[in-house]
N, C-alpha and C positions, 0 to 999 in steps of 0.2 A: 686317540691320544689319552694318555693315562693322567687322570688327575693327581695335581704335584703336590706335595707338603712342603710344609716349614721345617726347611731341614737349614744344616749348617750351611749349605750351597746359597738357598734362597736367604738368609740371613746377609752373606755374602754380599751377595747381587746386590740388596738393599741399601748396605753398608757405602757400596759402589756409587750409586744414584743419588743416595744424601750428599755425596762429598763432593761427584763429579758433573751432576745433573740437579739441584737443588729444586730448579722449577718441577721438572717431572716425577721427583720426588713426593714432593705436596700434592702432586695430580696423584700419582698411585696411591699416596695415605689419605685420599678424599674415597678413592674406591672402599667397593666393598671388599672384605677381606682375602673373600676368594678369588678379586679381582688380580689383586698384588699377588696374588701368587704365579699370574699369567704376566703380568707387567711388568715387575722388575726384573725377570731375566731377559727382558725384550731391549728396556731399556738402560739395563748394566750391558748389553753386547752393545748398545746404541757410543753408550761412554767411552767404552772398549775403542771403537773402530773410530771415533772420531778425535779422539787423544792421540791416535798412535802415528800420523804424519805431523807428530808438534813434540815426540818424547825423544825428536831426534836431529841433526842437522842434516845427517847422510842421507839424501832419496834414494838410496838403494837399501838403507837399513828400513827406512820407512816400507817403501816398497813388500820389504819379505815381511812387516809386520801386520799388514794389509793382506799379503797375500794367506799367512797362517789362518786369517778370519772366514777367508773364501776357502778354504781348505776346511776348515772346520763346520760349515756350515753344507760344500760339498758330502763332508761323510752323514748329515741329517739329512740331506736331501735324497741317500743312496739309500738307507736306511740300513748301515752296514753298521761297521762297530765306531762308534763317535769316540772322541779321545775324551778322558779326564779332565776333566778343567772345573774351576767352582762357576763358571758361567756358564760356558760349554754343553754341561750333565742338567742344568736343569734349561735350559734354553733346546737342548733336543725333548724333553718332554711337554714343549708347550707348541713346537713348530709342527705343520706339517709337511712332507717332502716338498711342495708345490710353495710352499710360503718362503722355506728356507732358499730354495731357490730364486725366488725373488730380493731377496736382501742381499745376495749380491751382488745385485746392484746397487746399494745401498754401500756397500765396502766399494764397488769398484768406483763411484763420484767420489768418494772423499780422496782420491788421487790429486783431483785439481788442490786439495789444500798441504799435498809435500811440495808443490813447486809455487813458484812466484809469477808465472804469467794470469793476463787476466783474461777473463769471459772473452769467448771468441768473438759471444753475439749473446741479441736478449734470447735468444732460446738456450743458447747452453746454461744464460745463470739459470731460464725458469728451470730446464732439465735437472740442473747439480740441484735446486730445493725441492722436485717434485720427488725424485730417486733416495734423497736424503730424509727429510722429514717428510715427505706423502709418504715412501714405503714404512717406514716405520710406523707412522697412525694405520695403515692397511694392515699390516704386519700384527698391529696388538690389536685392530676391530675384529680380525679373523678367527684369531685365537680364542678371541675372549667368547665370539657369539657369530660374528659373520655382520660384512656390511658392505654394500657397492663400492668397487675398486674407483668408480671417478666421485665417490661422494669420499670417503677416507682423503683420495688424492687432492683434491680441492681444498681437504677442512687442513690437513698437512701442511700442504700449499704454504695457506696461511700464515698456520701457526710457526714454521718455518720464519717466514719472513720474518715475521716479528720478530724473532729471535734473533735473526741472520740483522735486522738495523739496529737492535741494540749492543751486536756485537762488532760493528762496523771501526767505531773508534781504536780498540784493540788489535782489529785484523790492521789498521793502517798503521800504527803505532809498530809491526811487525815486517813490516814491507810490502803489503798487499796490493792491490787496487780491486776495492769490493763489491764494486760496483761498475757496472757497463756506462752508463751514466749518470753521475755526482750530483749531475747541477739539482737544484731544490723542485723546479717544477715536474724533472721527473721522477724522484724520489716520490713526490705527492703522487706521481702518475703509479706510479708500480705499486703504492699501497693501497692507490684505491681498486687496481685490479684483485689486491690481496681479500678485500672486503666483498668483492663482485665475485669474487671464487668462494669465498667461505658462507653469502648467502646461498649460492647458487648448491652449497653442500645442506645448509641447513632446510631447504627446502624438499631436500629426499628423508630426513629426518628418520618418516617412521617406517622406512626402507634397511633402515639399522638396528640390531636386535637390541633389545634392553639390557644386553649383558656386555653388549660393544660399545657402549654411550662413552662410558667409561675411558675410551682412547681418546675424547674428544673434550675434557674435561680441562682442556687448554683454549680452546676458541674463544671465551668470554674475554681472556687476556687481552688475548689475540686480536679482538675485534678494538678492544679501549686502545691498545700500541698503536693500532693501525689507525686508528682516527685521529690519534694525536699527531701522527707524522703525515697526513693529508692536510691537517690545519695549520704545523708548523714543521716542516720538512727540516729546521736547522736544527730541532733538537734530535737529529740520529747522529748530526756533527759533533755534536755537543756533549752527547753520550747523557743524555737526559730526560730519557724516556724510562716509563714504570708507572707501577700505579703501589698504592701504600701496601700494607702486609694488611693492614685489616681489611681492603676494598678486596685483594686477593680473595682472602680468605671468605669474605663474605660471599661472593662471586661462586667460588669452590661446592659451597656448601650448599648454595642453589643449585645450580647445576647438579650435583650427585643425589639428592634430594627429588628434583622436578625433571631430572633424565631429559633435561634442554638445554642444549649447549649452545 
């Protein structure tokens, strides 16, 4: 893979991720610089494919706008001629055939969020967050330096969840049901799996290169969300979880610092 610059594209990408991904945003300007050159077209395709069954009511519009992203990532996986795009052009220079290939699965989960039925079962929601946010932390440990696919997928997992309960209030406010199970004790229950999967990631630690740490620059969050919603399950109801901008930040800066996430 050829190392990328700061071009108008990666500018782009950047632009994408402040606006549409805020958290992962502050996680890539925590990296180091060469970092964000690998991250934000990981994470502008991540915006890309997860916006596009919501920019529309038709699931057939949706549909073909899902399927352009598995087309697009089919021509980096072939290593043929990739089309033009400002994500696109620099996201084929940071993938390789065998990673690209993996992210489509990552475009093919986000299906379950053009239509309105719910989880079939707890394995399809763990599957929709492991295919969504674990490929995506795999996806940028790879790029960046290389890291075990079940320690990515575990810390993913995670960070994932945490995501997925503070956005709970919203998905219902939309007509969802986002959850297999609502009630609070298992809400507690499935965040402390979230916890028991993100140790069970940081315990391969230095099985991930020091240039991969950098994907995983979300877990501290991840780990304070998930506690709080173990100790008080009604604020995912509530839409009352987070931690301050300075604890963030503080958190960030250790982490990218002491390469412990």
């Amino acid at each position: 893979m050829s190392k990328p610059e700061f071009s108008d594209d990666l500018n782009a990408c950047a632009a994408l991720v402040q606006k549409g991904d805020p958290h992962r945003f502050r996680y890539a300007m925590a990296a180091p610089v060469s970092a964000r050159a690998v991250l934000f077209p990981i994470y502008a395709f991540n915006v890309e494919v997860a916006r596009a069954p919501w920019l529309t009511k038709e699931p057939m519009i949706a549909e073909m706008r899902l399927q352009w992203w598995r087309d697009a990532l089919g021509e980096i996986a072939d290593r043929g001629i990739v089309r033009r795009h400002e994500v696109v052009t620099p996201l084929a220079q940071v993938l390789t055939p065998e990673l690209a290939k993996d992210l489509e699965r990552l475009v093919a989960a986000r299906r379950w969020d053009i239509y309105r039925d719910p989880f079939e079962d707890a394995a399809h929601f763990t599957q929709y967050l492991e295919e969504t946010a674990g490929h995506l932390t795999y996806a940028a440990a790879c790029a960046l330096g290389g890291a075990p696919r079940d320690v990515a997928i575990d810390a993913g997992y995670a960070m994932g969840l945490a995501s997925y309960f503070a956005a709970i209030p919203e998905l219902e406010n939309q007509g969802r049901k986002p959850l297999v199970d609502g009630r609070p004790d298992a809400i507690g229950a499935l965040a402390a799996d979230g916890l028991a999967r993100l140790k069970r990631a940081r315990a391969q630690n230095s099985a991930v290169s020091a240039k991969a740490r950098a994907a995983f620059l979300g877990a501290r969050k991840a780990e304070k969300v998930l506690k709080q919603v173990v100790k008080t399950p009604s604020l995912v109801a509530e839409g009352a979880l987070g931690l301050s901008g300075l604890s963030e930040t503080a958190m960030l800066s250790w982490s990218s610092l002491s390469g412990r996430w």
